[in-house]
N, C-alpha and C positions, 0 to 999 in steps of 0.2 A: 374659832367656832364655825365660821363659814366653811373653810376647808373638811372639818369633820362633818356637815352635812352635808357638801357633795359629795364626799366619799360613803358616806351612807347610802346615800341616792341614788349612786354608781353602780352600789354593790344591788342596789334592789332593783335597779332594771337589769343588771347582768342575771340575775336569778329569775329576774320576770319573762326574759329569751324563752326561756325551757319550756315553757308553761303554752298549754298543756303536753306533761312529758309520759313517756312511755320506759318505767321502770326498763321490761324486756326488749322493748328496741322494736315492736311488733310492727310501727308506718314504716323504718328504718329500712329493715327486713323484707317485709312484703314488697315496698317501694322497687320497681326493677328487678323483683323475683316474685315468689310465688307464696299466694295467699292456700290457705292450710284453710278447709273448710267441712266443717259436718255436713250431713244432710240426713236427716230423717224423711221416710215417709212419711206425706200429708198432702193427698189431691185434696184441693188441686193447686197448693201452693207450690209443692215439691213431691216428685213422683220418680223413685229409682228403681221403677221396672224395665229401663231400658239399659241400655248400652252405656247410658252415661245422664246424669240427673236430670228432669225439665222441668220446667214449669216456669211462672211467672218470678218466683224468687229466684229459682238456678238461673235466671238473665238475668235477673237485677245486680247478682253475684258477680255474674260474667263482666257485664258493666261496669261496675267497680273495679274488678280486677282491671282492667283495659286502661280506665283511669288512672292506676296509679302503674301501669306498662308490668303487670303480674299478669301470671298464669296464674292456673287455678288445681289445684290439688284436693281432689274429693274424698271424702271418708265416709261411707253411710254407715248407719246405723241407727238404735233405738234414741232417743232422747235423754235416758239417763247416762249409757256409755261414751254419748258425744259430749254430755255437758261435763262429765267429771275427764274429758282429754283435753278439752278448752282447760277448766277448772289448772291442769296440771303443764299445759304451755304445749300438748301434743298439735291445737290447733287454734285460730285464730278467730274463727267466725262459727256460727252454731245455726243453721235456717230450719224451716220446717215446719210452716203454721203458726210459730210462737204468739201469742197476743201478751198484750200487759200484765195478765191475770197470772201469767206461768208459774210455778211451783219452785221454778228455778233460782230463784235471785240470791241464794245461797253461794252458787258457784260462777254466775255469770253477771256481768253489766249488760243491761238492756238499753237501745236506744231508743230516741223517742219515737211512738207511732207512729208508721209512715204510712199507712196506711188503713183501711176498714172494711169490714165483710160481713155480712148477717146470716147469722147459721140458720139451719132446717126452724128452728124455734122461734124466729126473729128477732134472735138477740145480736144487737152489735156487739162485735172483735175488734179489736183496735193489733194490729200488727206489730212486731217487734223483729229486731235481731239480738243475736245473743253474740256477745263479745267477752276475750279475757276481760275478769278486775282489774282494775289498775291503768290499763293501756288506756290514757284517757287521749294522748294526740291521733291512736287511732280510731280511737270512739268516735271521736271529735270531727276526724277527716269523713268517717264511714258517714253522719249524723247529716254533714254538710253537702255529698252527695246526692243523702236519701229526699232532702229538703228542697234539692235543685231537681227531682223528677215529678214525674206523674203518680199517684197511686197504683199500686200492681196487681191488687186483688180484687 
């Protein structure tokens, strides 16, 4: 009996290792290459009228990627065409104003707020990013980053 329960035991921390795992291999991946990212327009969070994204989130982005020694690979566009390229594995991370309220959570995992902002009405925002389903050791890595900064909004 004792042997049957170490070997139980055994098997449940070897399965406990994974955890939190990333079905697509997305920290794996990203880790020493390069993170695949949306960006919508939304000053002043993220603004791609220049040359190349800016704002408070495209650094936090940048940061990130530095962290885990990625580049950074941008894709702008609307909100609905970034969230259904995340949705399908075309990208990793989704920025651009998101707050907790988003319409999105159909297609994307959101992390926790990392931030807050008070629109023109003086309503608070609570900030989000938008990550694949599923990739939760990447959720998990991006979540622990966002927890170790300052607010960016």
């Amino acid at each position: 009996m004792t042997a049957l329960l170490a070997a139980v035991l055994a098997l449940a921390g070897a399965s406990c290792s994974n955890f939190p795992a990333d079905p697509e291999g997305t920290l794996e991946r990203v880790t020493d290459g390069t993170l695949r990212v949306g960006v919508s327009h939304s000053p002043p969070a993220t603004n791609i009228k220049g040359a190349e994204p800016t704002g408070p989130e495209t650094d936090l982005v940048r940061d990130f990627a530095a962290s885990l020694d990625a580049g950074v690979e941008w894709l702008e566009g609307g909100e609905e065409y970034l969230m259904e390229a995340l949705k399908q594995g075309d990208l990793d991370l989704v920025i651009g104003g998101l707050t907790e309220s988003t319409p999105w959570t159909d297609k994307a995992a959101l992390t926790a707020p990392y931030a807050e902002s008070t629109n023109r009405w003086g309503q608070t925002r609570k900030h989000v990013l938008a990550v694949r389903m599923g990739e939760n050791a990447f959720l998990t890595t991006l979540e622990e980053f966002l927890a170790g900064r300052k607010p960016v909004q």
